[in-house]
N, C-alpha and C positions, 0 to 999 in steps of 0.2 A: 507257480509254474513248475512244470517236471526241469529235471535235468535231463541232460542230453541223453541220444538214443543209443541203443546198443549196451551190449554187456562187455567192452572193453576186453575180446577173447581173442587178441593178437598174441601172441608169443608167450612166453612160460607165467605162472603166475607166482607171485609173491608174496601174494594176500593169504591172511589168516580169515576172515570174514565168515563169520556165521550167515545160516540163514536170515535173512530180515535185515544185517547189516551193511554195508558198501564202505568203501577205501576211496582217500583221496592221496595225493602229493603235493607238499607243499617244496620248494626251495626260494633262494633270494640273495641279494650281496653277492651276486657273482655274476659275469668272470669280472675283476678288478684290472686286470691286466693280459699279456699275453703267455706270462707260464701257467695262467689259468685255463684260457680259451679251449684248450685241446677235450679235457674234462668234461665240456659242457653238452658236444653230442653223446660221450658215453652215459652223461646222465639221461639225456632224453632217451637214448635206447634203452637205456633200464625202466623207464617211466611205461614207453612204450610197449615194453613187453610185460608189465605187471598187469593187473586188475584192478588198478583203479580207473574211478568213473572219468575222472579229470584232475589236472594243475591247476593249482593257485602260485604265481610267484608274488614273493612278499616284498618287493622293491627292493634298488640300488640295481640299475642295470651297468651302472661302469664306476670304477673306481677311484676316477682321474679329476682335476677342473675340467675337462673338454667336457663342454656341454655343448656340442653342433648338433645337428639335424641326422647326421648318420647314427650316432649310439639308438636313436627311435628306429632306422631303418632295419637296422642288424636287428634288434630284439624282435621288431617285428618276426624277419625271418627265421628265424630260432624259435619263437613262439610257436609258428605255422608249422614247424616238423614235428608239433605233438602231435600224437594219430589222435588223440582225444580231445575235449575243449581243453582251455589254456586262458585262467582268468589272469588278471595284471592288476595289481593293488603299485599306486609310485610310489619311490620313496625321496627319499631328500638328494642323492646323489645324482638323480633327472632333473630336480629343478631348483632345490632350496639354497645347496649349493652354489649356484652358477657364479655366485657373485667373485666367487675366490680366482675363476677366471675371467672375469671383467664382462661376466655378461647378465643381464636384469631376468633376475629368479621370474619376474611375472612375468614377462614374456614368452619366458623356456616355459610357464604352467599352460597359459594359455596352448602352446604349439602344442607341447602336452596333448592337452585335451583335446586339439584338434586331429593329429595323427594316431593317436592309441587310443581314444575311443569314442571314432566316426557313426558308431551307432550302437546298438542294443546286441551285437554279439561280440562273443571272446574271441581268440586268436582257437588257433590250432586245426586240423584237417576238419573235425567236427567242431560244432560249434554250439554254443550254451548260449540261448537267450537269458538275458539279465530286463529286471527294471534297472533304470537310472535317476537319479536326483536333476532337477531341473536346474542346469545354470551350474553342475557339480557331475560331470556324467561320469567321472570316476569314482564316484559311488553309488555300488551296485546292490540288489537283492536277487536270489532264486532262491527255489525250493529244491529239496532232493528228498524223496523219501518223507516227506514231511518236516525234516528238519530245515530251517529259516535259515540262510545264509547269507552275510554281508559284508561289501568290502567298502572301507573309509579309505581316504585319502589324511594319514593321520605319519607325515614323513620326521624323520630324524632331526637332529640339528634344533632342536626343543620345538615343533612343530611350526616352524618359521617366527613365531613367537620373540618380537623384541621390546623387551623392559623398559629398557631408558631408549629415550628414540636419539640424544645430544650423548654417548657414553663414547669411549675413543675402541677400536675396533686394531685388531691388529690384522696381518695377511696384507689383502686387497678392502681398504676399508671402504666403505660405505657413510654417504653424506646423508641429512639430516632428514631429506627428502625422500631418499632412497629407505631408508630405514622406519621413516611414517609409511610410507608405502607398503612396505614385507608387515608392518604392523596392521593394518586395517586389513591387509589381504587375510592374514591368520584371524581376527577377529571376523571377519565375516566369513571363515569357513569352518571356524572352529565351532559355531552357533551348527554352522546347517549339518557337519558332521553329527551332532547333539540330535537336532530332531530328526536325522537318517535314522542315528539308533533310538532314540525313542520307537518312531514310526515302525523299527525293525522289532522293536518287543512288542509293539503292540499288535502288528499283524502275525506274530508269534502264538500272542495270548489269545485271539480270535481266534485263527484256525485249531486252535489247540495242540499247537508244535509241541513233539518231544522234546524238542531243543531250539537254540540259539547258537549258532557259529559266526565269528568277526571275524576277517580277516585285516592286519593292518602293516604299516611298515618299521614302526618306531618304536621302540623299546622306551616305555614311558616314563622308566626311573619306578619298579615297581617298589625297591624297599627304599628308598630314598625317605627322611623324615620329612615332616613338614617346616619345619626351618630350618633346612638345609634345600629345599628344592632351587629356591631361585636362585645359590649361587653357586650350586651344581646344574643350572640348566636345565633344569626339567616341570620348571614350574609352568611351562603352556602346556603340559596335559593333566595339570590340575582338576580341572572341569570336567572332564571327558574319564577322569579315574574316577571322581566322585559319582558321573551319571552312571559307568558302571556297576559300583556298589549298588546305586539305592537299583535300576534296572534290574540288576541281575539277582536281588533281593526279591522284588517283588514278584519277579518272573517265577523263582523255587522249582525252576528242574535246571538241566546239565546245561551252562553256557560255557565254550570255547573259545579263546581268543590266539588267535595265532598269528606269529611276528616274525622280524626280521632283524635287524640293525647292530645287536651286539653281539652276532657273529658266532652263538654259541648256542649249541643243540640245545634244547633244555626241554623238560616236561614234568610242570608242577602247578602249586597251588600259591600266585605271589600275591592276588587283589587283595589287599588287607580293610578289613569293615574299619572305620575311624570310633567308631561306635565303641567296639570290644578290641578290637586289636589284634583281633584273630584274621585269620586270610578267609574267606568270603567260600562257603565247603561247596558252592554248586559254582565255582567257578576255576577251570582249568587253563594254562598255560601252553600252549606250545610252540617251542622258538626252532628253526631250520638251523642249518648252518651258514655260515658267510667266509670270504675272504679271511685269509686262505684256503680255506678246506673248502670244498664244492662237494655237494651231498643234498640228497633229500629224504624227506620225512615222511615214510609213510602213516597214513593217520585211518584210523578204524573207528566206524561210529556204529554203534550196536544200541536201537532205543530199546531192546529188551533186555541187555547186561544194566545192574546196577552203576557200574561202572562210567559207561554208555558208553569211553572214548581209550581207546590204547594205541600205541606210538610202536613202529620198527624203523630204525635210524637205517639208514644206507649212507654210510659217505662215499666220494668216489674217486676224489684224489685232496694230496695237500700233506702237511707235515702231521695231522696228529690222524691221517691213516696209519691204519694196522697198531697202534698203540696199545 
Protein backbone atom coordinates (compact mmCIF):
# COMPACT_ATOMS: atom_id res chain seq x y z
CA UNK A 1 0.00 0.00 0.00
CA UNK A 2 1.44 3.78 -0.70
CA UNK A 3 2.03 5.91 2.07
CA UNK A 4 0.11 8.85 2.75
CA UNK A 5 -0.71 11.70 0.35
CA UNK A 6 0.84 14.78 -0.10
CA UNK A 7 4.41 16.05 -0.20
CA UNK A 8 4.58 17.17 3.41
CA UNK A 9 5.16 21.32 2.00
CA UNK A 10 4.07 23.01 5.15
CA UNK A 11 6.61 25.29 6.49
CA UNK A 12 10.51 25.32 5.95
CA UNK A 13 12.10 22.27 4.98
CA UNK A 14 14.96 20.29 6.81
CA UNK A 15 15.36 17.59 4.57
CA UNK A 16 18.44 16.91 2.56
CA UNK A 17 16.54 14.20 0.30
CA UNK A 18 17.59 13.53 -3.19
CA UNK A 19 15.41 12.78 -5.91
CA UNK A 20 13.80 9.30 -5.60
CA UNK A 21 14.30 9.50 -1.81
CA UNK A 22 11.92 10.74 1.17
CA UNK A 23 12.40 11.46 5.10
CA UNK A 24 10.96 10.27 8.04
CA UNK A 25 11.01 11.21 11.93
CA UNK A 26 11.31 9.08 14.48
CA UNK A 27 11.18 10.10 18.42
CA UNK A 28 10.12 8.20 21.82
CA UNK A 29 10.80 7.94 25.87
CA UNK A 30 9.33 11.23 26.13
CA UNK A 31 7.87 13.51 28.01
CA UNK A 32 8.87 11.49 31.37
CA UNK A 33 7.71 14.13 33.50
CA UNK A 34 6.56 17.78 33.47
CA UNK A 35 10.16 19.72 32.97
CA UNK A 36 9.69 17.80 30.00
CA UNK A 37 6.20 18.42 28.61
CA UNK A 38 6.82 21.95 27.37
CA UNK A 39 9.54 20.41 24.59
CA UNK A 40 7.14 18.25 23.18
CA UNK A 41 4.99 20.84 21.00
CA UNK A 42 8.31 22.51 20.00
CA UNK A 43 9.12 19.22 18.76
CA UNK A 44 5.98 18.69 16.81
CA UNK A 45 6.34 22.10 15.21
CA UNK A 46 9.69 21.24 14.02
CA UNK A 47 8.34 17.94 12.71
CA UNK A 48 5.74 19.90 11.23
CA UNK A 49 7.41 22.17 9.44
CA UNK A 50 10.05 19.75 7.81
CA UNK A 51 9.59 17.41 4.94
CA UNK A 52 9.12 14.49 6.04
CA UNK A 53 6.45 12.16 4.86
CA UNK A 54 5.41 11.04 8.60
CA UNK A 55 6.29 9.94 12.49
CA UNK A 56 7.03 6.87 13.92
CA UNK A 57 7.13 7.29 17.81
CA UNK A 58 9.26 4.45 19.37
CA UNK A 59 7.25 3.97 22.83
CA UNK A 60 7.47 4.91 26.55
CA UNK A 61 4.70 7.54 26.43
CA UNK A 62 5.28 8.53 30.32
CA UNK A 63 7.88 8.01 32.72
CA UNK A 64 6.00 7.33 35.96
CA UNK A 65 4.15 3.86 37.56
CA UNK A 66 0.77 5.72 36.65
CA UNK A 67 -0.47 3.62 34.21
CA UNK A 68 -4.48 5.16 34.00
CA UNK A 69 -6.50 5.66 31.08
CA UNK A 70 -5.36 9.48 30.65
CA UNK A 71 -1.52 8.89 29.67
CA UNK A 72 -3.48 6.86 26.26
CA UNK A 73 -5.72 9.98 26.13
CA UNK A 74 -2.83 12.92 26.11
CA UNK A 75 -0.83 10.88 23.65
CA UNK A 76 -3.59 10.42 21.74
CA UNK A 77 -3.77 14.23 21.39
CA UNK A 78 -0.30 15.07 20.91
CA UNK A 79 -0.28 12.39 18.26
CA UNK A 80 -3.28 14.16 16.29
CA UNK A 81 -1.17 17.72 16.12
CA UNK A 82 1.02 16.06 13.61
CA UNK A 83 -0.01 17.60 10.23
CA UNK A 84 1.31 14.34 8.93
CA UNK A 85 0.47 10.61 9.66
CA UNK A 86 1.87 9.72 13.28
CA UNK A 87 2.53 5.70 13.57
CA UNK A 88 2.72 4.41 17.53
CA UNK A 89 4.96 1.38 18.18
CA UNK A 90 4.41 0.76 22.62
CA UNK A 91 6.76 0.39 24.77
CA UNK A 92 6.99 -1.09 28.26
CA UNK A 93 6.34 2.07 30.22
CA UNK A 94 2.25 1.92 28.68
CA UNK A 95 2.02 -1.62 29.80
CA UNK A 96 4.75 -3.97 30.92
CA UNK A 97 5.49 -1.83 33.62
CA UNK A 98 2.17 -1.42 35.36
CA UNK A 99 2.84 -3.79 37.85
CA UNK A 100 5.28 -1.39 39.75
CA UNK A 101 2.21 0.60 40.38
CA UNK A 102 -0.08 -2.18 41.40
CA UNK A 103 -1.90 -2.44 38.26
CA UNK A 104 -2.06 -5.87 35.83
CA UNK A 105 0.43 -5.29 32.81
CA UNK A 106 -2.40 -7.51 30.62
CA UNK A 107 -4.92 -5.49 31.21
CA UNK A 108 -3.17 -2.11 30.54
CA UNK A 109 -2.10 -4.36 26.94
CA UNK A 110 -5.31 -5.17 26.16
CA UNK A 111 -6.73 -1.21 26.89
CA UNK A 112 -3.88 -0.72 24.80
CA UNK A 113 -4.86 -2.24 21.93
CA UNK A 114 -8.26 -1.11 22.41
CA UNK A 115 -7.71 2.68 22.52
CA UNK A 116 -4.53 3.23 20.33
CA UNK A 117 -5.30 1.15 17.74
CA UNK A 118 -9.27 1.06 17.08
CA UNK A 119 -8.51 0.28 13.47
CA UNK A 120 -6.10 0.29 10.37
CA UNK A 121 -5.03 4.12 10.63
CA UNK A 122 -2.34 6.12 12.48
CA UNK A 123 -2.85 9.19 14.47
CA UNK A 124 -2.17 12.56 13.09
CA UNK A 125 -4.31 15.23 10.88
CA UNK A 126 -3.37 12.77 7.91
CA UNK A 127 -3.52 9.55 8.24
CA UNK A 128 -1.43 6.37 6.97
CA UNK A 129 -3.39 3.18 6.28
CA UNK A 130 -1.41 0.21 7.78
CA UNK A 131 -2.04 -3.73 7.64
CA UNK A 132 -2.42 -5.18 11.15
CA UNK A 133 -1.67 -8.61 12.62
CA UNK A 134 -4.71 -10.45 13.63
CA UNK A 135 -5.29 -10.83 17.56
CA UNK A 136 -1.71 -8.25 17.68
CA UNK A 137 -3.07 -4.95 15.98
CA UNK A 138 -0.05 -3.25 17.22
CA UNK A 139 1.65 -4.66 14.63
CA UNK A 140 1.74 -3.03 11.60
CA UNK A 141 3.01 -3.09 7.77
CA UNK A 142 3.05 -0.21 4.86
CA UNK A 143 4.74 0.45 2.07
CA UNK A 144 6.39 3.78 1.04
CA UNK A 145 8.29 4.10 -2.18
CA UNK A 146 8.61 0.55 -2.23
CA UNK A 147 10.24 0.10 0.76
CA UNK A 148 8.48 -2.45 3.43
CA UNK A 149 7.96 -1.00 6.67
CA UNK A 150 6.89 -2.63 10.09
CA UNK A 151 6.13 -1.98 13.44
CA UNK A 152 6.42 -4.82 16.50
CA UNK A 153 5.24 -4.49 19.62
CA UNK A 154 8.81 -5.68 20.94
CA UNK A 155 8.73 -3.35 24.78
CA UNK A 156 11.56 -2.90 27.37
CA UNK A 157 11.91 -4.42 30.58
CA UNK A 158 13.29 -7.72 28.59
CA UNK A 159 10.16 -7.97 26.47
CA UNK A 160 7.85 -8.95 29.36
CA UNK A 161 9.85 -12.12 29.43
CA UNK A 162 9.85 -13.92 32.94
CA UNK A 163 12.47 -16.78 33.66
CA UNK A 164 11.89 -18.18 36.82
CA UNK A 165 7.96 -17.67 37.28
CA UNK A 166 8.70 -18.76 41.81
CA UNK A 167 12.03 -16.15 41.79
CA UNK A 168 11.50 -13.24 44.60
CA UNK A 169 10.79 -9.77 42.89
CA UNK A 170 11.66 -6.75 44.52
CA UNK A 171 9.60 -2.97 44.13
CA UNK A 172 5.87 -4.04 44.05
CA UNK A 173 6.32 -7.84 43.62
CA UNK A 174 4.37 -10.19 41.74
CA UNK A 175 2.80 -13.64 42.82
CA UNK A 176 3.36 -16.78 41.07
CA UNK A 177 0.21 -16.37 39.08
CA UNK A 178 0.73 -13.05 38.15
CA UNK A 179 4.09 -13.77 36.88
CA UNK A 180 2.96 -17.34 34.81
CA UNK A 181 0.56 -14.93 33.44
CA UNK A 182 3.29 -11.89 31.99
CA UNK A 183 5.11 -15.31 30.98
CA UNK A 184 2.58 -17.02 28.38
CA UNK A 185 1.60 -13.44 27.38
CA UNK A 186 5.42 -12.88 26.10
CA UNK A 187 5.46 -16.49 24.76
CA UNK A 188 2.63 -16.07 22.62
CA UNK A 189 3.44 -12.80 21.31
CA UNK A 190 6.94 -13.14 20.97
CA UNK A 191 6.04 -16.28 18.27
CA UNK A 192 3.47 -13.90 16.48
CA UNK A 193 6.06 -10.92 16.44
CA UNK A 194 8.42 -13.77 14.64
CA UNK A 195 6.09 -14.62 11.90
CA UNK A 196 4.99 -10.58 11.48
CA UNK A 197 8.69 -10.46 10.57
CA UNK A 198 8.97 -13.31 8.76
CA UNK A 199 5.71 -12.34 6.82
CA UNK A 200 7.38 -8.67 6.60
CA UNK A 201 10.56 -10.31 4.61
CA UNK A 202 8.77 -12.10 2.79
CA UNK A 203 6.32 -9.72 1.25
CA UNK A 204 9.53 -7.81 0.95
CA UNK A 205 11.37 -10.41 -1.17
CA UNK A 206 8.07 -10.72 -3.41
CA UNK A 207 7.45 -7.42 -4.30
CA UNK A 208 11.17 -6.93 -4.75
CA UNK A 209 11.46 -4.25 -1.95
CA UNK A 210 14.73 -2.19 -1.99
CA UNK A 211 14.50 -2.51 1.64
CA UNK A 212 13.12 -3.57 5.04
CA UNK A 213 12.39 -1.05 7.86
CA UNK A 214 11.32 -2.21 11.67
CA UNK A 215 10.31 -0.20 13.87
CA UNK A 216 10.46 -1.27 17.71
CA UNK A 217 10.67 -0.04 21.29
CA UNK A 218 13.21 -1.95 23.15
CA UNK A 219 16.75 -1.92 23.08
CA UNK A 220 17.50 -5.72 22.81
CA UNK A 221 20.84 -5.82 24.56
CA UNK A 222 22.61 -5.74 21.06
CA UNK A 223 26.27 -6.35 22.33
CA UNK A 224 25.39 -8.28 25.32
CA UNK A 225 27.11 -11.93 25.18
CA UNK A 226 25.55 -14.91 25.29
CA UNK A 227 26.12 -15.93 28.67
CA UNK A 228 25.66 -12.90 30.19
CA UNK A 229 22.10 -12.21 28.48
CA UNK A 230 19.82 -13.75 31.06
CA UNK A 231 21.20 -12.23 33.98
CA UNK A 232 21.57 -8.90 32.43
CA UNK A 233 17.89 -9.31 31.29
CA UNK A 234 17.79 -9.36 28.04
CA UNK A 235 17.63 -12.84 27.24
CA UNK A 236 13.56 -12.52 25.82
CA UNK A 237 14.90 -11.04 22.76
CA UNK A 238 17.03 -13.84 22.08
CA UNK A 239 14.82 -15.31 19.43
CA UNK A 240 13.70 -12.28 17.67
CA UNK A 241 17.91 -11.19 17.44
CA UNK A 242 18.53 -14.49 15.94
CA UNK A 243 15.37 -14.37 13.36
CA UNK A 244 16.98 -11.07 12.59
CA UNK A 245 20.27 -12.32 11.65
CA UNK A 246 19.25 -15.43 9.56
CA UNK A 247 16.04 -12.65 7.89
CA UNK A 248 18.18 -9.98 7.30
CA UNK A 249 20.79 -12.47 5.79
CA UNK A 250 18.80 -13.87 3.41
CA UNK A 251 17.08 -10.80 2.45
CA UNK A 252 20.94 -9.07 1.11
CA UNK A 253 19.85 -5.53 0.67
CA UNK A 254 19.65 -2.39 3.38
CA UNK A 255 17.33 -3.50 6.54
CA UNK A 256 16.74 -0.64 9.29
CA UNK A 257 15.74 -1.30 12.62
CA UNK A 258 14.88 1.67 14.73
CA UNK A 259 14.38 1.97 18.51
CA UNK A 260 13.89 3.48 21.54
CA UNK A 261 14.47 2.65 25.27
CA UNK A 262 18.12 3.39 26.13
CA UNK A 263 17.62 6.92 25.74
CA UNK A 264 20.47 7.60 23.50
CA UNK A 265 20.73 8.96 19.73
CA UNK A 266 22.74 6.36 18.14
CA UNK A 267 23.26 5.28 14.38
CA UNK A 268 25.41 2.22 13.66
CA UNK A 269 25.95 -1.27 12.75
CA UNK A 270 25.16 -3.62 16.36
CA UNK A 271 23.24 -7.00 14.86
CA UNK A 272 26.25 -9.20 15.39
CA UNK A 273 26.04 -12.59 12.79
CA UNK A 274 26.80 -15.64 15.81
CA UNK A 275 28.26 -17.27 12.84
CA UNK A 276 31.44 -14.91 12.37
CA UNK A 277 31.15 -12.44 14.89
CA UNK A 278 30.96 -9.66 12.89
CA UNK A 279 27.79 -7.12 12.92
CA UNK A 280 25.51 -8.29 10.01
CA UNK A 281 26.83 -5.32 6.93
CA UNK A 282 23.20 -4.91 5.49
CA UNK A 283 21.82 -4.17 8.81
CA UNK A 284 21.54 -0.65 10.35
CA UNK A 285 20.76 0.79 13.63
CA UNK A 286 18.97 3.74 14.48
CA UNK A 287 18.09 4.85 18.25
CA UNK A 288 16.02 8.41 18.88
CA UNK A 289 16.53 10.15 22.02
CA UNK A 290 14.86 9.68 25.40
CA UNK A 291 14.31 11.16 28.83
CA UNK A 292 15.84 13.64 29.48
CA UNK A 293 16.76 15.01 26.19
CA UNK A 294 13.45 15.25 23.88
CA UNK A 295 14.74 15.33 20.09
CA UNK A 296 13.98 13.62 16.97
CA UNK A 297 15.71 11.79 14.36
CA UNK A 298 15.50 12.74 11.04
CA UNK A 299 16.01 9.56 8.99
CA UNK A 300 16.74 9.65 4.97
CA UNK A 301 16.13 6.70 2.72
CA UNK A 302 17.60 6.88 -0.71
CA UNK A 303 17.12 3.26 -2.62
CA UNK A 304 19.54 4.66 -5.11
CA UNK A 305 22.48 5.80 -2.67
CA UNK A 306 24.70 2.70 -1.83
CA UNK A 307 24.21 3.89 1.36
CA UNK A 308 20.48 3.76 1.11
CA UNK A 309 19.94 5.49 4.83
CA UNK A 310 21.53 8.67 6.62
CA UNK A 311 20.40 10.25 10.00
CA UNK A 312 20.17 14.42 10.96
CA UNK A 313 19.77 14.42 14.81
CA UNK A 314 17.63 17.42 15.98
CA UNK A 315 17.41 17.45 19.72
CA UNK A 316 15.18 20.12 21.24
CA UNK A 317 15.56 20.47 24.86
CA UNK A 318 17.40 18.61 27.86
CA UNK A 319 20.97 18.75 29.62
CA UNK A 320 23.06 17.41 26.71
CA UNK A 321 21.61 20.24 24.30
CA UNK A 322 24.02 22.40 22.81
CA UNK A 323 26.96 20.35 24.10
Amino acid sequence: MACCGGSGSEGGSTSSAQPGAFSIAIWGDTPYGAAEAPAVPTLINQVNGSDVLYTIFVGDLQGSPRCDNAIFTDARDRFDSFARPMVYVPGDNEWTDCHVGGQDPIERLAHLRKVMFPSNQSFGKRTLTVQQQPQYPENSRWETQSVVFAGINVPGSNNNHIADINAEETGTPRGPAERRAAEAEYQAREEANRVWLHETFAAATQSGAPAVVIAMQADPGWDVAPASRAASGVDGFDRLLAAFVTESKAFAKPVVIMHGDSHQYRFDHPLLDPATGEPVPNVTRVESFGSPNVGWVEVTFDPGSPAFVSVVPHPVAGPAVGR
